[in-house]
N, C-alpha and C positions, 0 to 999 in steps of 0.2 A: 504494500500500500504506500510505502514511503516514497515510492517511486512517482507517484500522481500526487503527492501533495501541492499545494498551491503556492504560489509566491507572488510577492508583490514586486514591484518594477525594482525595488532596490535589492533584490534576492531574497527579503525576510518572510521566510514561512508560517504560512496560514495555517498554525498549532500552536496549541495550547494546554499542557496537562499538569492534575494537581503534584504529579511527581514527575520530575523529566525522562520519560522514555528512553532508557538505558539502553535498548535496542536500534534506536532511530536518532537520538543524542540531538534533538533538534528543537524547536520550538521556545513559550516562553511557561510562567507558570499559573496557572488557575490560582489566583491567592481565595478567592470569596466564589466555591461553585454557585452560591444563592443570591447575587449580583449579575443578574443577566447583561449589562451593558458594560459593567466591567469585563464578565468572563471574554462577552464581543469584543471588546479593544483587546486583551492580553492574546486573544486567539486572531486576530486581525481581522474579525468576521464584520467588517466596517462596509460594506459593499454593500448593493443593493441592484433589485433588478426591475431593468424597465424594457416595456417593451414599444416599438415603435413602425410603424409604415412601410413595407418594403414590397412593391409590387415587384420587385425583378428578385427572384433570389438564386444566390451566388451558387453556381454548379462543382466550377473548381477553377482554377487557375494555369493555363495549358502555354506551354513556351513553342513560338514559334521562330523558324530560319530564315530570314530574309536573304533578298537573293546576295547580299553582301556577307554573307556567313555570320552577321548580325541578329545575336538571341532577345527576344520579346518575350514579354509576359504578360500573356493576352487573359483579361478576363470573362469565362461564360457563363452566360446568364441563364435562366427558364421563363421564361415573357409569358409562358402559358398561366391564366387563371391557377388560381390557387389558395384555398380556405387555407393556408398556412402562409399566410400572406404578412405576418409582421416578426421583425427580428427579435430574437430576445437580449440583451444587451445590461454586462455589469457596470454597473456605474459606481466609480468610489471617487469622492475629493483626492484631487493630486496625482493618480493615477489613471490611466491611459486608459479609454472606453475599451471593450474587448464584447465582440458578437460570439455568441454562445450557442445560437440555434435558432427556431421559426417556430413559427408561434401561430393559431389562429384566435382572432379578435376576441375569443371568450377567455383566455389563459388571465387568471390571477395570479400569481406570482406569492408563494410564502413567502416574506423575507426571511436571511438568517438569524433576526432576532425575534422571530418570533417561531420559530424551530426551534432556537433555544429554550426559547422560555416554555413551550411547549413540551420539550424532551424531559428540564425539570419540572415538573405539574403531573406529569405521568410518573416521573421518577419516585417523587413524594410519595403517590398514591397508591405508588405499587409495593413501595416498603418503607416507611417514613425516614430510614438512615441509609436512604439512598439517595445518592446525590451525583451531578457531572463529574467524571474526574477526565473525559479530553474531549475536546473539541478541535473544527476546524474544514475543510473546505481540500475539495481534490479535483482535479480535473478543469484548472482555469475558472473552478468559482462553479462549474455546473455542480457540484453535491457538495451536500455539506451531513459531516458526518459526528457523532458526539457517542459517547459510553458512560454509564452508569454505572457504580462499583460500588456491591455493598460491602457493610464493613467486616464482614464477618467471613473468613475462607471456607470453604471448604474440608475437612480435613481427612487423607485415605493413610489408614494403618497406621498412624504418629509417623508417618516416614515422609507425607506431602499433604501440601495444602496448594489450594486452584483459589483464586479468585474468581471471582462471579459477577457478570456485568446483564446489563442490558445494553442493548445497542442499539441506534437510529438511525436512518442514510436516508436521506431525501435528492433529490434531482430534481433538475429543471422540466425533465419529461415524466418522472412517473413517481414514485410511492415515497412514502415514511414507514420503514418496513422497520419494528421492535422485536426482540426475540431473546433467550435466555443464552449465555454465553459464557465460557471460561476459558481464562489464558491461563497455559501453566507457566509458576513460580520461578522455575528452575529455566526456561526457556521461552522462546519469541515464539513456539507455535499457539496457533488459536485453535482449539480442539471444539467441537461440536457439542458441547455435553449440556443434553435439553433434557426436560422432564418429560416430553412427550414426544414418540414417533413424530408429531406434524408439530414443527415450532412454531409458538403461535407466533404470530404476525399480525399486523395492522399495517394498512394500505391506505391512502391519504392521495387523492390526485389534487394538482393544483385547484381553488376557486371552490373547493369542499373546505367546509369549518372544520378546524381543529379541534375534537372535542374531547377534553380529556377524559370522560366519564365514560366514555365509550371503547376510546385504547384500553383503559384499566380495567374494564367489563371485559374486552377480548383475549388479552394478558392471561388475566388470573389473578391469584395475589399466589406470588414466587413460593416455593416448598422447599427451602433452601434442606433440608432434615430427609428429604423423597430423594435430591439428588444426590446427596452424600453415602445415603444409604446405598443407591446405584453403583455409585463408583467402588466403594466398599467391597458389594459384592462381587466387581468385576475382577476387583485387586483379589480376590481367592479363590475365583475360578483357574484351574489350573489347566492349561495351553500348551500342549505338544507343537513340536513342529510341524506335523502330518496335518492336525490341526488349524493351524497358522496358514500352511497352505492353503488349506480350501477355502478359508476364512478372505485370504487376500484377492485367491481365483474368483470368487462370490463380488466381491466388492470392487473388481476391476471387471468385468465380465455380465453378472449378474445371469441373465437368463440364455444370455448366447452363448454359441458353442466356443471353442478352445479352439482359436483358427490352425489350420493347416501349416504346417512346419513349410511347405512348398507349393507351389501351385507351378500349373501351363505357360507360358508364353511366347507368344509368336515374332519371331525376328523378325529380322528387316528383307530375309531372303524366303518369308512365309515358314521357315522348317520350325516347330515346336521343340520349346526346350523348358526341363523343368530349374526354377528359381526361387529362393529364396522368398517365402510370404510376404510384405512388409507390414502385413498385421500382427503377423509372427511374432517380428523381431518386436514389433513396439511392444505385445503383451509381455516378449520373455525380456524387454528392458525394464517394462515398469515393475514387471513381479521380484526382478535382482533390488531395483531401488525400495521397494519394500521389503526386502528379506533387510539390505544395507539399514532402512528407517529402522527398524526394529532391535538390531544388531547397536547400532551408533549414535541413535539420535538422543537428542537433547531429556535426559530423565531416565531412560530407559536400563541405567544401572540400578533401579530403584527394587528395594525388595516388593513393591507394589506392581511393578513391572513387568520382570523378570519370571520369563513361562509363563505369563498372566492373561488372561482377556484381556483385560485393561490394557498390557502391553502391546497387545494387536491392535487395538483398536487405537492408543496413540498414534503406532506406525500410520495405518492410513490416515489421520489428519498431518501428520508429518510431511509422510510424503506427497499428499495436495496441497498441502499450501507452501511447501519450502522445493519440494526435491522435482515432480513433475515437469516437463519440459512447456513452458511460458511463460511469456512476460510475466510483469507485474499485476501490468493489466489484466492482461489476458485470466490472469488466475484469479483476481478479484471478482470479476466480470464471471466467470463460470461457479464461484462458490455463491452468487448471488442470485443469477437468473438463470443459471446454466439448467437445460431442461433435457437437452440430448442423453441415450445411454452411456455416454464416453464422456461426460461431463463431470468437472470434480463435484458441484454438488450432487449428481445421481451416485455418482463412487462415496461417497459420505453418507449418503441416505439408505443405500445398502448395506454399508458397514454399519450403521445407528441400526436400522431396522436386525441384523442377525446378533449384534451387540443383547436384544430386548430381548429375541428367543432364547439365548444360551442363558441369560439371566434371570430368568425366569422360574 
């Protein structure tokens, strides 16, 4: 995620947490999470969004050769009608307007302080000693994303404690998604550990009232004693490796088959020759990278660990969100909306879902 965070024309990043993120070493500090226009300045959430007029809107920017071997950069437009007819555009004192997207004439705009204040109101209600501990803004100002931390960990076997958040991400195009969360202590991974198969969530489209009584209605009130329990039990289920296998096979794979080590393919002179699957290799890369998450990662010496469910089921958030081959992006973007079977959030939701059975 650090890789999309936002910055202001002078490089100063659009973060803010009650404790400086030892992993990211960046931002300023939340002094008062219950000061919503403070926490806004300390996190530089000083922006604001407007939207404005744009019958022509911008295709892309295409360079052209003049016959002097003289490069242009032509810009194309779409002149055609279009209910997404006006720009969306950040506006901050002192710095430089920045278009962020299209917009059609009904779009109301949350601003980030009132997502703020919004993310606390929900946070209150949902456990009174929960409160913002980071805020801040990704993607040029299009999301703005904040966590709630309560104050209480976690605790599996006396040997680890998780912290326990809520989280909120809002965007210029689509939702205010909430949901139950833990970072472990000992390391940067964000592991998935919710109270229920389907994490609850709340969805918010721009020009919908923010209503906290209805987040906190869809929520729940948090069973911080139901998750602890879980983990608990996960920490003494005992995990073969034979085990671990199918465990990983399930959660990279799911219902489809175990692709072919080889297949057919027809040269360039028509004669058939067999080669190497490329689905193959990616499954027999990703299952090494999870035997490696399992083996080395961050925690995994823990007597909680170690042969454990729990230990398997770290791996696969391990290796989604750190080890997988993708951007930053790319990996935020699929542990969020990713809906595909090869997607890290379907590979997390398989491993959560076989997590429930064996724990049961």
């Amino acid at each position: 995620m650090s890789a999309e965070i936002d910055t202001t024309a002078d490089g100063t990043v659009r973060f803010a947490g009650k404790v400086r993120r030892r992993w990211w070493g960046i931002g300023n500090q939340i002094t008062d999470p219950y000061d919503v226009d403070k926490s806004l300045r300390e996190a530089h959430l000083t922006f604001r969004y407007e939207t404005r007029a744009n019958d022509l809107l911008l295709l892309s920017d295409v360079d052209q050769v003049d016959g002097a071997g003289i490069t242009h950069s032509t810009r194309v437009y779409d002149t055609r009608p279009s209910k997404f007819n006006r720009s969306i555009i950040k506006v901050e004192g002192g710095q430089p307007e920045m278009e962020l997207g299209h917009c059609g004439t009904r779009w109301t705009p949350h601003q980030p302080g009132q997502m703020l204040e919004f993310f606390q109101h929900v946070s209150e209600r949902v456990a009174g000693d929960l409160q913002i501990n980071t805020a801040g803004s990704l993607r040029n100002g299009g999301m703005i994303f904040a966590a709630a931390m309560f104050d209480r960990k976690v605790k599996i076997l006396d040997c680890e404690a998780v912290d326990m958040y809520l989280t909120f991400l809002t965007s210029i195009y689509g939702a205010t998604i909430t949901g139950l969360t833990g970072i472990q202590v000992e390391c940067t991974n964000t592991a998935e550990y919710f109270i229920n198969q389907d994490t609850p969530r709340v969805t918010y489209s721009h020009g919908k009232a923010l209503d906290v009584r209805a987040a906190v209605d869809a929520i729940g009130l948090v069973d911080l004693d139901a998750v602890e329990r879980l983990l608990n039990r996960c920490a003494v289920i005992p995990f073969d490796a034979n085990q671990r296998a199918g465990y990983f096979e399930n959660a990279l794979l799911g219902d489809r088959a175990k692709p072919e080590r080889t297949i057919e393919r027809r040269r360039s002179d028509m004669k058939l020759e067999r080669v190497i699957n490329p689905a193959y290799k990616k499954w027999d890369r990703e299952s090494a990278q999870l035997r490696e998450a399992y083996s080395d990662g961050p925690g995994q010496e823990l007597p909680s660990r170690r042969d454990t469910l729990l230990g398997a089921w770290s791996a696969v958030t391990d290796f989604c969100d750190h080890r997988r081959r993708s951007t930053d992006a790319g990996r935020g973007a699929q542990a969020l909306i990713g809906s595909g079977p090869d997607s890290i959030r379907s590979i997390k939701r398989r491993a959560l879902a076989a997590v429930y059975e064996l724990a049961a």
